[in-house]
N, C-alpha and C positions, 0 to 999 in steps of 0.2 A: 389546488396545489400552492403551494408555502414558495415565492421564487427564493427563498437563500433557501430550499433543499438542495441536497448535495448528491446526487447518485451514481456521476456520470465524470469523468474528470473530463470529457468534451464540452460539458456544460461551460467550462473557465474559457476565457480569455488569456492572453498572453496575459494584458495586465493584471487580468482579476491574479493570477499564479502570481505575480510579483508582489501584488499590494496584501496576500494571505501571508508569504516569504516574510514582508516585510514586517507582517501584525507580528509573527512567530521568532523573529529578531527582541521586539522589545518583552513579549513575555520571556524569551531566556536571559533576559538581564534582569526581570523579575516576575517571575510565576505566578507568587501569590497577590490576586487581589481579590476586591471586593463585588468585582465583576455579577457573580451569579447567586447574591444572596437575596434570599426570598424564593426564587428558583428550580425549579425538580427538572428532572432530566432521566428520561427512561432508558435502558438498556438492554435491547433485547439481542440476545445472542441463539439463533437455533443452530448453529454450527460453534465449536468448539473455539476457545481463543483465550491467550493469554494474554500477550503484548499489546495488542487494541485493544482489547476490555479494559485490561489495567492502566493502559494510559489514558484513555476516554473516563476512566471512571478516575484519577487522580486527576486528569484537567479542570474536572467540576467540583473535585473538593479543593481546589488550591482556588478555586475562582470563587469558593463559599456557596459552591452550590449544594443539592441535594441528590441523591442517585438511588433511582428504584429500577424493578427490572427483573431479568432471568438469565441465566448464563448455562441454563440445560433447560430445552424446550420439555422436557419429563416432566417438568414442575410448572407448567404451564398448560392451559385450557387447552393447548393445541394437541395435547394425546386425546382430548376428549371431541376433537373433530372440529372442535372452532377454526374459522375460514383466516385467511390473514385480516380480511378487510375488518371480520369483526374486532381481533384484535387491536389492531392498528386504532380501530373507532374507539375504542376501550378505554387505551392508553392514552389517547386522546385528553381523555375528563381530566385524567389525573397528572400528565408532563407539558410543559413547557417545548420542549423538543426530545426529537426520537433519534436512538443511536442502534441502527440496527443492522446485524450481520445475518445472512439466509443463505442455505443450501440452491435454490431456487435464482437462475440468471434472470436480472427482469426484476426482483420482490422490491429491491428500494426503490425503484421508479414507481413499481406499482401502489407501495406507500406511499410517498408520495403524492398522488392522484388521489387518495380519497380522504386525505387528512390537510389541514389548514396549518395545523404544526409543522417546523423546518424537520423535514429526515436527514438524516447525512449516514449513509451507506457506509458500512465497515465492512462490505466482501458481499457480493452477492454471486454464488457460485463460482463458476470459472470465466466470469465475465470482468465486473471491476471491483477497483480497490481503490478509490480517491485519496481517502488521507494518506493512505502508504507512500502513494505517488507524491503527495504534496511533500512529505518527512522526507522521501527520496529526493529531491528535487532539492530541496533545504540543504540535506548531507551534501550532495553534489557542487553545490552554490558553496557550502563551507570547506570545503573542503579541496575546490580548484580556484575559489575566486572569481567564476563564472558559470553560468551553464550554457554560452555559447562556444562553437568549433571545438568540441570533443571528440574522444570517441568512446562506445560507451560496448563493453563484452558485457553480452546475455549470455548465461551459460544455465544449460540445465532443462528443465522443464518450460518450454515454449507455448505446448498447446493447453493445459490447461492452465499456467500463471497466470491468474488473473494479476498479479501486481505489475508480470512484465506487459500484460497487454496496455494497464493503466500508464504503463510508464513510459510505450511507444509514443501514445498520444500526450502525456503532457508536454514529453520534448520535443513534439514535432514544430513548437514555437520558437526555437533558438538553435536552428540549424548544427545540429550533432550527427554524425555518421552512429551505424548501428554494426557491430558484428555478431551475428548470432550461432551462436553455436546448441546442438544438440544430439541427442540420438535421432535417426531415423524417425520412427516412431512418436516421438516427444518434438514433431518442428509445428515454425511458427502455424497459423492457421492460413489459409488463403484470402480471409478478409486480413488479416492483419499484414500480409504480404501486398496484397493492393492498396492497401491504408499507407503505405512508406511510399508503394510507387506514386500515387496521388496527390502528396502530399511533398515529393520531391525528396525525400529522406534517402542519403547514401546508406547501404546495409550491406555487407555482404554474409552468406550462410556457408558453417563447417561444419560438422560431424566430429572434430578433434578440435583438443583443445591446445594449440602448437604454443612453444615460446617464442615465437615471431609476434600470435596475436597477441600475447601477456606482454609482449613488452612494445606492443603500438598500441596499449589501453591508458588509458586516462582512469576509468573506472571499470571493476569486474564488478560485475550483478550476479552473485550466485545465487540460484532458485534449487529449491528441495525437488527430487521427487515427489508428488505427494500420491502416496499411498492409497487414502481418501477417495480419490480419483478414478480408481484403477476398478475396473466389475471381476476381472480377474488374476489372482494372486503370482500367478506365474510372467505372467506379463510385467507385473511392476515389478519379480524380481530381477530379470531378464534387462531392469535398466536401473534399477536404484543407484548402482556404483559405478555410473559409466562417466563419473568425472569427477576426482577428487582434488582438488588445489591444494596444496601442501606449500609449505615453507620452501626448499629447496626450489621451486617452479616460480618463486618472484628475484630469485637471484640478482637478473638482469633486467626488475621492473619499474620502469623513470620514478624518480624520487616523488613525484608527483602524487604515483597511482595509490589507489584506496582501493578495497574490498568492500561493497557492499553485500548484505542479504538480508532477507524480509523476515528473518525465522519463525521458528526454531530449524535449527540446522540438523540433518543427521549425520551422513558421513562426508559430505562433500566439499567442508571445508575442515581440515586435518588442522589437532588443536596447535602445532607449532606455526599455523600462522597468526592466532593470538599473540604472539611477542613479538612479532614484527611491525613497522613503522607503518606498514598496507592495511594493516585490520581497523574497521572503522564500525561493524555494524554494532557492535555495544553501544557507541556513541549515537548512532546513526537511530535505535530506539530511543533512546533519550530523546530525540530533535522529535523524536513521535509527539510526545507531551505537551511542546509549545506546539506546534503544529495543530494540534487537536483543540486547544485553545484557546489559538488563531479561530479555526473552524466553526466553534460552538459559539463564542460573539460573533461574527459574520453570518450566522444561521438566527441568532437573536438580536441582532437589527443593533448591537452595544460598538459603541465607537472604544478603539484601543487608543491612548495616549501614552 
């Protein structure tokens, strides 16, 4: 195992999270360098993705790198039974580091372990999401001028978010209260409920989404239904639309607060809160870009100046 692989956002430190924050400050005062020329850098996508692929794969051409890869496992050896390990070995010969998203909780660690190459996990089922978590944390830092004593509303999808699960833990280093809010059905997981208790993290859990808790937020975290998710169709539709944020419901929300979300969005944030001074998550994908790297020189051992 490669130690700057990345699978786990437990893996960081407080500092390690500061000193990534900090790499991903000077790449957005300038993106393009000459960081990753000579360079290859795989992409393997067996799960669907826009915003990570496309920001992972412009991180490595603004740094001069090269990018090979899959973005539909169809067109890959794995419809024809190949194991991951063998891929993973494969890709090996021909990348410098691997940039890879899997249906499968577990696959980035698992890669990981059999390859010498840095992995850095871009989703690995409904478990984590590192760099979203690192971009979120970014947005959060830009956007309040701290990531300590917040408070931070989860709304939406709790038990399968893998970005909210990545996102408990990266903040459990800078003392933030959590409000979570959900359907029934869609809460947090019971590791993740002993994970805040252990960890000492304030949380409280609602089922509504009241204007009390919109306007004692610092930040909303909107999460998708994800559909994906669901074995039965009646089930996700039963919750798709069980919290819409609208313009009208930030009325009374401290000048402060921002709107985050991981998207793509479907209906859970109504588009008149794009014109409001709260809406951040356009920006908040951008910060994906330096973020990512940030990631991909601290996965290949390149000092940032």
């Amino acid at each position: 195992m490669n130690p700057k692989s990345l699978y786990s956002i437990e893996q960081l430190s407080r500092q390690d999270i500061l000193d990534i924050l900090s790499m991903a400050e000077l790449f957005e005062k300038n993106p393009n360098r000459d960081y990753l020329q000579g360079r290859v850098a795989a992409t393997l996508f067996f799960e669907p993705s826009t915003r990570t692929r496309l920001s992972f794969e412009t991180a490595v051409n603004r740094l001069r790198g090269r990018v090979i890869g899959f973005q539909d496992p169809k067109v890959s050896s794995s419809v024809k039974g190949e194991s991951l390990n063998d891929t993973i070995q494969m890709v090996s010969n021909y990348a410098d580091i691997i940039i890879m998203r899997h249906f499968l909780e577990g696959a980035a660690k698992y890669a990981s372990e059999v390859t010498e190459r840095p992995v850095i996990n871009a989703g690995d089922g409904a478990n984590q999401h590192p760099s979203q978590t690192l971009l979120d944390l970014y947005s959060i830092k830009k956007t309040q001028g701290t990531l300590s004593d917040l408070t931070i509303t989860v709304v939406g999808d709790l038990k399968y978010g893998r970005t909210v699960h990545s996102l408990i833990s990266g903040m459990s280093h800078f003392g933030v209260r959590f409000i979570f809010v959900s359907p029934e059905q869609l809460g947090l997981p019971r590791e993740y409920h002993d994970y805040c208790d252990e960890h000492g993290i304030p949380v409280e859990y609602s089922h509504a989404l009241t204007p009390e808790t919109i306007n004692d937020s610092d930040i909303i975290y909107m999460t998708r239904v994800q559909r994906e998710r669901f074995m039965d169709e009646e089930d996700y539709e039963a919750v798709k639309n069980a919290f819409v944020l609208s313009a009208d419901m930030l009325r009374d929300a401290r000048p402060n607060m921002r709107v985050l979300h991981p998207l793509p969005r479907v209906n859970e944030i109504a588009m008149d809160v794009d014109a409001t001074p709260h809406a951040y998550y356009f920006t908040q994908a951008l910060n994906g870009l330096f973020v990512r790297e940030a990631l991909i020189c601290r996965g290949l051992g390149i000092e940032v100046q």
